[in-house]
C-alpha positions as CSV (number, residue, x, y, z in Angstrom):
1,X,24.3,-35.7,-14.7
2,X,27.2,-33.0,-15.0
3,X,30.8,-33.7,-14.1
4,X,33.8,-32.0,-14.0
5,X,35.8,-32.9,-17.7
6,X,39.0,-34.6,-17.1
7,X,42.2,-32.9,-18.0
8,X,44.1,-32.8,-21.4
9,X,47.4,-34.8,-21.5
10,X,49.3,-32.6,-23.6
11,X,48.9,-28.7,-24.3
12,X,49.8,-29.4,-28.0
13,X,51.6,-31.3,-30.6
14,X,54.9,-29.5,-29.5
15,X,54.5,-30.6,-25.7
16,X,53.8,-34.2,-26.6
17,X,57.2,-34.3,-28.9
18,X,58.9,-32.8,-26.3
19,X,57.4,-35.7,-23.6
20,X,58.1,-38.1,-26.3
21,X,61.2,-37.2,-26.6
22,X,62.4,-38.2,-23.3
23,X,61.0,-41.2,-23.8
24,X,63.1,-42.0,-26.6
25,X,66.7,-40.9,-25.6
26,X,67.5,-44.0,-25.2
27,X,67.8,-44.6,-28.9
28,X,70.2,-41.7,-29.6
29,X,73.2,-43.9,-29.6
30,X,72.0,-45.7,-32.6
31,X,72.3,-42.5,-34.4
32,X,68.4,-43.1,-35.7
33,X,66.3,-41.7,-38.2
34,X,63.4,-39.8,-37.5
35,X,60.4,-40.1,-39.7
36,X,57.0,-38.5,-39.2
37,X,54.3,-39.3,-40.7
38,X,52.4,-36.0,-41.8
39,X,50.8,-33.6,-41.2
40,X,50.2,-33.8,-37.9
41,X,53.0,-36.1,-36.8
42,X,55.6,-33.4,-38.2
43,X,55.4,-30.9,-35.2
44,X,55.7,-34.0,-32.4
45,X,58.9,-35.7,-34.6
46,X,60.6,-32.1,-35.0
47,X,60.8,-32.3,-31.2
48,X,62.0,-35.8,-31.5
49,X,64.7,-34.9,-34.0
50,X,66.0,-32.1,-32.4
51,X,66.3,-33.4,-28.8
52,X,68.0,-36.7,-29.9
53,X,70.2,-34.8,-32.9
54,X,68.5,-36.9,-35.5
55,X,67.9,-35.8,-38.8
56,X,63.9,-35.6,-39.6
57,X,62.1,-36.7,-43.0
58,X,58.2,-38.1,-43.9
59,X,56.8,-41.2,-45.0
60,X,54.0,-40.1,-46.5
61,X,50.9,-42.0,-46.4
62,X,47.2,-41.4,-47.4
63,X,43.9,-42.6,-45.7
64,X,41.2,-44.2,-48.0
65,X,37.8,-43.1,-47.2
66,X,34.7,-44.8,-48.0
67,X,32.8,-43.8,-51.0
68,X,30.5,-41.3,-50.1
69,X,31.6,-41.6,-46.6
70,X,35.3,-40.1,-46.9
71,X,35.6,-39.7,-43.4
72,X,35.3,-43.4,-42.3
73,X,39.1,-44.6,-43.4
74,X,39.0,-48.2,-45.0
75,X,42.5,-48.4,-45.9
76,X,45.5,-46.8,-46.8
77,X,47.9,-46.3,-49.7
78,X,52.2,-45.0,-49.0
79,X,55.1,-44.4,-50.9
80,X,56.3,-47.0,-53.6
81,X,52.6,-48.2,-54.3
82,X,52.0,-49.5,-50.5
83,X,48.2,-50.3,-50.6
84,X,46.3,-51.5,-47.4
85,X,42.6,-52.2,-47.1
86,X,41.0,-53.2,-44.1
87,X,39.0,-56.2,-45.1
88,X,36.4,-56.3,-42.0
89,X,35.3,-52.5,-43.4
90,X,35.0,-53.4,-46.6
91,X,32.9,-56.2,-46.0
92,X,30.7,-54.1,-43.8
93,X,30.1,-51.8,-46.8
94,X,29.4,-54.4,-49.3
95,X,32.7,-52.8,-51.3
96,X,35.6,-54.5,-53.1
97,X,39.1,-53.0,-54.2
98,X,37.6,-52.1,-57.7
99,X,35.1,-49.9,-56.2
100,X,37.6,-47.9,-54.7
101,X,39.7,-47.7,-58.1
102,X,39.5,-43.7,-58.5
103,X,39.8,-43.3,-54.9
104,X,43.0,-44.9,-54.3
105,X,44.2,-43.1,-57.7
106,X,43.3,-39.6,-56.4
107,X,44.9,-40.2,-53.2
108,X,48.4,-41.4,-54.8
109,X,48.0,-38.2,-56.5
110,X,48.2,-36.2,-54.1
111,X,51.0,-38.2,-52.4
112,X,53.1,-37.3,-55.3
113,X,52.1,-33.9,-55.3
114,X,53.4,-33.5,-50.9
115,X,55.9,-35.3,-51.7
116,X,57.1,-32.4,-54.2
117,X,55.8,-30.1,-52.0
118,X,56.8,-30.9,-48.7
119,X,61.0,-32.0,-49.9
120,X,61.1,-30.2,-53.2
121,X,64.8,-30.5,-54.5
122,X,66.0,-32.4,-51.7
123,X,66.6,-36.4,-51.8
124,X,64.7,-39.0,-49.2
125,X,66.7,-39.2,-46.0
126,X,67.9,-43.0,-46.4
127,X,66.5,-45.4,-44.2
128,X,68.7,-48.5,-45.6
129,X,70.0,-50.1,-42.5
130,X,68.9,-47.6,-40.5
131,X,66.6,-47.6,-36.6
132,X,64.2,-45.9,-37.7
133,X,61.8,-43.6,-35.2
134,X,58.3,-43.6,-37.2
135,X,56.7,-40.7,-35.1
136,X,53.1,-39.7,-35.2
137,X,50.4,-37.6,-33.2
138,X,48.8,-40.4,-31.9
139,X,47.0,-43.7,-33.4
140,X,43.3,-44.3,-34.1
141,X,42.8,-47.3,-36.2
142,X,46.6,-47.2,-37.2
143,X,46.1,-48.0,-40.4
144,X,48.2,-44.8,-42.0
145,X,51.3,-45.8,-39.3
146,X,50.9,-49.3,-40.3
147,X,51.3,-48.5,-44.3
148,X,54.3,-46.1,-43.1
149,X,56.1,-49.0,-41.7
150,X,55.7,-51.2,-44.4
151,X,56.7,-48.4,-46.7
152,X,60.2,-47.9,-44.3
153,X,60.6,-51.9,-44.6
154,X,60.6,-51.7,-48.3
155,X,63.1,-49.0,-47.9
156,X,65.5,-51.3,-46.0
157,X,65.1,-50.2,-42.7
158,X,66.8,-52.4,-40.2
159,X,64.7,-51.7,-37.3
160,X,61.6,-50.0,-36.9
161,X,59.9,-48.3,-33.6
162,X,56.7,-46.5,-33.6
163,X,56.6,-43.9,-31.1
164,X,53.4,-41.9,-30.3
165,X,52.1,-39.7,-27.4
166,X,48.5,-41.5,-27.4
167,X,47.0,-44.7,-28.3
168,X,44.0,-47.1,-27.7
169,X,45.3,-49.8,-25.1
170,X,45.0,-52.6,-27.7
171,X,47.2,-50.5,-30.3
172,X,50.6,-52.2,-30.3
173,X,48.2,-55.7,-30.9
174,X,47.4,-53.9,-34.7
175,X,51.4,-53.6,-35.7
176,X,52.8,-57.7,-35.5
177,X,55.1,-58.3,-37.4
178,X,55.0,-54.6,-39.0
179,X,57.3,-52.8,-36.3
180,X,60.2,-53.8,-33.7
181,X,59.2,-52.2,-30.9
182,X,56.4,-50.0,-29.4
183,X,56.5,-46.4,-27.3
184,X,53.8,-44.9,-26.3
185,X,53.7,-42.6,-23.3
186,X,49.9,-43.2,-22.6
187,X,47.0,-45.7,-23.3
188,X,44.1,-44.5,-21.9
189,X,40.7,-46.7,-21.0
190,X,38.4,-44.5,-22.6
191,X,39.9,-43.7,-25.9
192,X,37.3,-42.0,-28.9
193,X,40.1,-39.6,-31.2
194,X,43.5,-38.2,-31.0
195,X,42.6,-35.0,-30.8
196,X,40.8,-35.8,-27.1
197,X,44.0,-35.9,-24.7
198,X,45.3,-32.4,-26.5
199,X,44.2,-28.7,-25.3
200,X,45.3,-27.3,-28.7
201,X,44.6,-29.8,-31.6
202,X,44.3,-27.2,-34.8
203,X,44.9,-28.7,-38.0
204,X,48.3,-28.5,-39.5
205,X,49.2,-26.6,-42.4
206,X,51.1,-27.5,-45.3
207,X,53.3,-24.9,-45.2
208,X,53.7,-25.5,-41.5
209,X,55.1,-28.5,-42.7
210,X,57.9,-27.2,-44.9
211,X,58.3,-24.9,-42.7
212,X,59.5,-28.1,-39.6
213,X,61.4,-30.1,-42.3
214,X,63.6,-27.6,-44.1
215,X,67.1,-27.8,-43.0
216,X,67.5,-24.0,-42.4
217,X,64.0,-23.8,-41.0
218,X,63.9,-20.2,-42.2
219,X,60.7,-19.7,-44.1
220,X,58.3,-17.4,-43.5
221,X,55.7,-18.3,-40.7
222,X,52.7,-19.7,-42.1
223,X,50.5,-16.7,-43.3
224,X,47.2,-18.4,-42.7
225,X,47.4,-20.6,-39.4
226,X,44.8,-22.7,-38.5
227,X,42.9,-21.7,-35.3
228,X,43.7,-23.3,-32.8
229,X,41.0,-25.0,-31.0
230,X,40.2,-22.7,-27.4
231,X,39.7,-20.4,-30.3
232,X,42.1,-17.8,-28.8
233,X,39.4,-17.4,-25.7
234,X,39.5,-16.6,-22.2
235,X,38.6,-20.0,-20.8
236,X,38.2,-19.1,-17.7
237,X,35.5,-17.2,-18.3
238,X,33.4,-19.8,-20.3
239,X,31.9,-22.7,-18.5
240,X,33.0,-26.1,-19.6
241,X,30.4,-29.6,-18.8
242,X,30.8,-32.9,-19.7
243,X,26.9,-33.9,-19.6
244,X,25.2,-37.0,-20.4
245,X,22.1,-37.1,-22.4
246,X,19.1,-39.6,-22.2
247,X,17.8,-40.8,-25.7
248,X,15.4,-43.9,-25.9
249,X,17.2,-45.7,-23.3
250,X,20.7,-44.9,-24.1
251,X,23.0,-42.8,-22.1
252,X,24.8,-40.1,-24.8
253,X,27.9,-38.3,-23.6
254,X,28.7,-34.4,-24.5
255,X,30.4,-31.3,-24.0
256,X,28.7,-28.0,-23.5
257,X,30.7,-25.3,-23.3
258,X,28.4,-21.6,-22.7
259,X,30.2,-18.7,-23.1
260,X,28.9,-15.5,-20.7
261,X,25.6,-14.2,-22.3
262,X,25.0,-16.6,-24.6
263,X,21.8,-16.2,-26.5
264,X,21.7,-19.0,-29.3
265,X,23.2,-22.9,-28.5
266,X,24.8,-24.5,-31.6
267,X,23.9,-28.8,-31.4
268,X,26.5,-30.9,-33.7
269,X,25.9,-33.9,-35.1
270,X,29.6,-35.6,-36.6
271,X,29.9,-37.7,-39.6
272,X,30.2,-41.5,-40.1
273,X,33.4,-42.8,-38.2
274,X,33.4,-39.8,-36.0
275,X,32.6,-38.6,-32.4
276,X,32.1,-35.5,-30.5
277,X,35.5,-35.4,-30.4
278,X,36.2,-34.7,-34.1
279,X,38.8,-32.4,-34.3
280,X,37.7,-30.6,-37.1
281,X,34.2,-29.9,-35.5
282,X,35.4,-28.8,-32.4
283,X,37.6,-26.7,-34.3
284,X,34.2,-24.7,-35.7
285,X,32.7,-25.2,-32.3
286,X,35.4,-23.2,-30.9
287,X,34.9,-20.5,-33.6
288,X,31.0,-20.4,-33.1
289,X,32.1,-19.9,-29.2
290,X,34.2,-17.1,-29.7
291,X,31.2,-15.6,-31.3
292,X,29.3,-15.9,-28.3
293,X,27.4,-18.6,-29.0
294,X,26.9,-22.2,-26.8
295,X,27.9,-25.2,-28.1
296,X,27.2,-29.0,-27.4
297,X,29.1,-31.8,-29.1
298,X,27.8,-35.0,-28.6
299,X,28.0,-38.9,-29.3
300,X,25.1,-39.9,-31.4
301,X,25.6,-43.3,-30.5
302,X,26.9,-45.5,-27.6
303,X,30.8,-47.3,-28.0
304,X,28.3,-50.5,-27.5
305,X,25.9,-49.3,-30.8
306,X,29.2,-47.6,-32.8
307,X,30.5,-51.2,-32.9
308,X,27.6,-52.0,-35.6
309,X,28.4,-50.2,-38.3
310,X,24.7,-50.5,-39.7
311,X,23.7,-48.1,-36.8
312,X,26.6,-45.7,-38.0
313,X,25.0,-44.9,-41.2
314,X,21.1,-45.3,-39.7
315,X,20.6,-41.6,-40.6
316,X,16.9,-41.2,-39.5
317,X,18.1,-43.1,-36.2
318,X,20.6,-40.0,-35.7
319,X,18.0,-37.5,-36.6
320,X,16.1,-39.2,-33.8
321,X,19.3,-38.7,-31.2
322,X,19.2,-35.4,-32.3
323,X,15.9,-34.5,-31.3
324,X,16.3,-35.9,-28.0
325,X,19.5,-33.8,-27.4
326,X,17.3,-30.6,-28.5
327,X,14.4,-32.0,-26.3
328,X,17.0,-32.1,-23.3
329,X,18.6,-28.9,-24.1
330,X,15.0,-27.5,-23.9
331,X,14.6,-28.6,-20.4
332,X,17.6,-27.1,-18.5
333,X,17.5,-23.9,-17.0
334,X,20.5,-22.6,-18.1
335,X,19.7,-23.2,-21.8
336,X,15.7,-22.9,-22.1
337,X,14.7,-20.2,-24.4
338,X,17.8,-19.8,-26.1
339,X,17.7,-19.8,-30.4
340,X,19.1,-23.7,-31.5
341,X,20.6,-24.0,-34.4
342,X,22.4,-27.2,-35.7
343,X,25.5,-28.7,-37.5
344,X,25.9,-31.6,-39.5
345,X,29.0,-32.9,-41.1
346,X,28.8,-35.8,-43.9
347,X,26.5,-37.9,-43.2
348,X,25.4,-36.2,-39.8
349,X,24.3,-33.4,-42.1
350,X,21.1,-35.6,-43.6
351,X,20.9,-35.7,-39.7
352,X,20.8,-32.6,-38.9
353,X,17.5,-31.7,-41.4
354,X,15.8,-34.9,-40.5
355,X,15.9,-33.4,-36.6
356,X,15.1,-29.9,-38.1
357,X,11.8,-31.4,-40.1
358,X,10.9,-33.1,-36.8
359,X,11.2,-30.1,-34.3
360,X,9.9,-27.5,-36.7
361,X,10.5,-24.3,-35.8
362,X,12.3,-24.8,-32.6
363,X,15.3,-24.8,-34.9
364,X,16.1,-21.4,-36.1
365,X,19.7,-22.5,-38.5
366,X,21.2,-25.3,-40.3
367,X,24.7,-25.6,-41.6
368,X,26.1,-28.0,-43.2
369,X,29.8,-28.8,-43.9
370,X,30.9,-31.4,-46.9
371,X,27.7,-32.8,-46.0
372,X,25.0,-34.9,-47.4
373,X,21.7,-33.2,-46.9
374,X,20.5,-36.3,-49.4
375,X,20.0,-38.2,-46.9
376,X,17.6,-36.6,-45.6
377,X,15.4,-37.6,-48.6
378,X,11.5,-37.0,-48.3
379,X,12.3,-34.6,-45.3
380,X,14.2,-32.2,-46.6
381,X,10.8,-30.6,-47.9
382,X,9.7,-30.1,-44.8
383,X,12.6,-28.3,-43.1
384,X,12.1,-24.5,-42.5
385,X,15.3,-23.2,-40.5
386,X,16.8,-21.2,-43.0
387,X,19.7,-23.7,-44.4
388,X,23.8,-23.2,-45.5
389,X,25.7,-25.9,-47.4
390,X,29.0,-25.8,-47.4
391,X,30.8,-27.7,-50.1
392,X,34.5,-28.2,-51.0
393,X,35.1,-27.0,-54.4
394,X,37.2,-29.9,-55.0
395,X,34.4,-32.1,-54.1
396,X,32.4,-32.6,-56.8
397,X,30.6,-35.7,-56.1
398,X,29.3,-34.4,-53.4
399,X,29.0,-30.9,-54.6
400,X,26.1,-32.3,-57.4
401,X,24.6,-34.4,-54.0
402,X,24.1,-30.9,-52.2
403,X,22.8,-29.4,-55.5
404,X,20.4,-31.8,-55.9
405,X,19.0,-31.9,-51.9
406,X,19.0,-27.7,-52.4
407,X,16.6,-28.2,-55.3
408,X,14.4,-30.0,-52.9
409,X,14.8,-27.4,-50.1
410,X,11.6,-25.2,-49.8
411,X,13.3,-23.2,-46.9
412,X,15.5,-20.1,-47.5
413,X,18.5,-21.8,-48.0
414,X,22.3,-21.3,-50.0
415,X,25.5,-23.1,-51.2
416,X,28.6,-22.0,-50.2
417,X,31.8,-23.6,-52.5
418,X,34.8,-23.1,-51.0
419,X,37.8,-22.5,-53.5
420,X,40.4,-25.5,-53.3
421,X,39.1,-27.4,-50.8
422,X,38.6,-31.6,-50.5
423,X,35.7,-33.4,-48.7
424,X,37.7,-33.1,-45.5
425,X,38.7,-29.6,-45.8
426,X,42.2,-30.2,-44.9
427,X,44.0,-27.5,-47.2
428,X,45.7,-24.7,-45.6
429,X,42.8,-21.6,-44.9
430,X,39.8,-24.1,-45.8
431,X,38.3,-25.0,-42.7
432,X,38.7,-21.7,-41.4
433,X,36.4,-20.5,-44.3
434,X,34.1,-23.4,-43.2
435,X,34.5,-21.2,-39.7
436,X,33.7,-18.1,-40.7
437,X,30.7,-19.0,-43.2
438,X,29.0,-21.1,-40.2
439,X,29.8,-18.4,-37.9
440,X,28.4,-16.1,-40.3
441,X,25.1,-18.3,-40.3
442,X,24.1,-18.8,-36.8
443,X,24.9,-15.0,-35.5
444,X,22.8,-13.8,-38.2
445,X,19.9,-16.8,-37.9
446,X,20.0,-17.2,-34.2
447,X,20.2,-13.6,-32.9
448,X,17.9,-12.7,-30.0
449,X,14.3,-12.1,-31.2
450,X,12.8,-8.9,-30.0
């Protein structure tokens, strides 16, 4: 079944802090601070700040990700020591605060080192008796905003509001007794990731940061942007389908998008936690598009099967899903014939090579980004597509995982470190190396055979 996909809310970050910003005049008699919580709540609360004449600052908070799983968020640390762990994920991953020790160190870390960064000489705006406006780009689980407020309570604020563009309908049920009050300008039904209800959604910088929160806002434009997600393409020349997929009985939903002559079809499958909406993969996707090539992101698992978090982590079920999107790729006109390749992000990566095992050489490229092809296990000896693992050279647990699946590898296959970069690849530049080196990959592997 194809229908047509429905519109974004907001062009970008700047649009929905300019929306927002309506929505919160109200406020501007209570002279309020504005507080964003980074990175990508900075470019929505600038608009905020400005509009209502309120000075701007950060409350800086980090996500804790699951061992091994860094993309799946089960807690939170802030400010002044602020530590949150969601105790229904940690009981679903049989792990307890101790396991998380170096983790939760690494990520104060690097609070310290933003907060440096991002304010250098300059003082905390005060919050001590102060409304605050605690501004992001929209909630997911809420666990970073929730962690902010308690950080701004600590600070003395007097009242807190959390205003967002977008958030799950239950949303404002997560924050008793954390905020005052609740704005959000919409709360859609069908809600997978932020990053869904924006045209543009490109990963923001560091730089980009202190670029917004310097009072003189006069530094250079950030050298190395990320690309934005349409890629910088000509949509209207590239058709766009929602489709839905049949797999063992369940109904899969995905996004194709075929540029004109497209000869190869890229099939993703997302890591733990994630969707087919994961920005960072649709950020590649649109890359791999302006390179002429198809794409299709898609949900390995139904909301209803997502909910279990066994079936999350089920790799060799994934690598099954997989197989039946290549099967159903195979079978439409407009796709038949065309080279496949696929890509797998953390644990969709062990995925990714347990479908390419299974369909043989129907799959002409793997790549894999801060993946682990580990979990493949047994398979990954039988995989023949010609194989790329990309690994953040920051990452090194995961780093020695990919060295020791590449050992087992009897396909052509190489590592690709990139300098600087975490598990998630969030440093300025990294994922767009993560771009290039994929992009790299599948024109070379799935170019038209003669």
């Amino acid at each position: 079944m194809v229908v047509a996909i429905k519109p974004r809310l907001f062009e970008d970050r700047a649009d929905a802090g300019r929306q927002l910003a309506a929505a919160l005049e109200r406020f501007r008699e209570d002279r309020p601070v504005v507080v964003a919580l980074p990175r990508g709540g900075v470019p929505v609360a600038r608009e905020v700040a400005d509009a209502i004449d309120a000075p701007l600052d950060v409350v800086l908070v980090r996500k804790i990700g699951a061992p091994f799983h860094p993309e799946y968020g089960v807690g939170a640390v802030g400010e002044d020591g602020v530590l949150l762990l969601r105790d229904e994920a940690l009981r679903a991953l049989h792990l307890s605060e101790g396991d998380l020790a170096e983790t939760i160190e690494r990520e104060r870390e690097e609070l310290d080192r933003r907060a440096e960064l991002y304010r250098g000489d300059r003082e905390p705006v005060s919050v001590s008796g102060q409304t605050v406006l605690l501004v992001d780009d929209g909630i997911a689980t809420g666990g970073t905003a929730l962690v902010g407020a308690q950080v701004l309570r600590r600070h003395g604020a007097k009242r807190i509001v959390l205003a967002v563009p977008v958030a799950p309908p239950d949303a404002e049920d997560r924050f008793a007794g954390a905020i005052d009050e609740f704005v959000c300008l919409q709360q859609p039904d069908t809600f997978f990731a932020v990053g869904q209800f924006y045209d543009r959604f490109g990963q923001v910088s560091d730089r980009e940061v202190e670029r917004l929160l310097a009072p003189e806002r006069a530094l250079d434009p950030d050298p190395d942007p990320p690309l934005p997600t349409d890629g910088g393409l000509d949509w209207s020349r590239i058709e766009e389908r929602h489709v839905t997929l049949p797999a063992d009985g369940a109904q899969l939903e995905g996004d194709l998008r075929l540029p004109p002559g497209a000869t190869g079809i890229v099939l993703f499958a997302h890591g733990s936690g994630s969707s087919r909406l994961s920005p960072r993969n649709r950020q590649v996707a649109a890359a791999l598009n302006g390179a002429g090539l198809a794409t299709l992101l898609f949900d390995l698992l139904t909301e209803r099967e997502s909910a279990d978090r066994r079936n999350v982590f089920d790799i060799p079920l994934l690598g099954a899903r997989l197989v039946a999107a290549t099967r159903w790729v195979e079978r439409q006109p407009d796709l038949a014939g065309m080279s496949i390749g696929y890509f797998g992000a953390s644990t969709g990566a062990g995925a990714a090579l347990i479908a390419a095992a299974e369909v043989g050489s129907g799959v002409r490229a793997v790549v894999s980004r801060g993946g682990r092809p580990d979990l493949a296990g047994e398979r990954l000896r039988d995989v023949a597509a010609p194989t790329l693992l990309i690994v953040g050279g920051y990452d090194d647990v995961v780093l020695d995982l990919n060295r020791d699946a590449a050992a087992a590898l009897r396909c052509p296959h190489e590592i690709s470190v990139v300098p600087g970069a975490t598990h998630l690849f969030e440093e300025p530049g990294t994922l767009e190396a993560v771009c290039r080196l994929a992009g790299d990959w599948f024109s070379k592997h799935l170019a038209p055979v003669a």
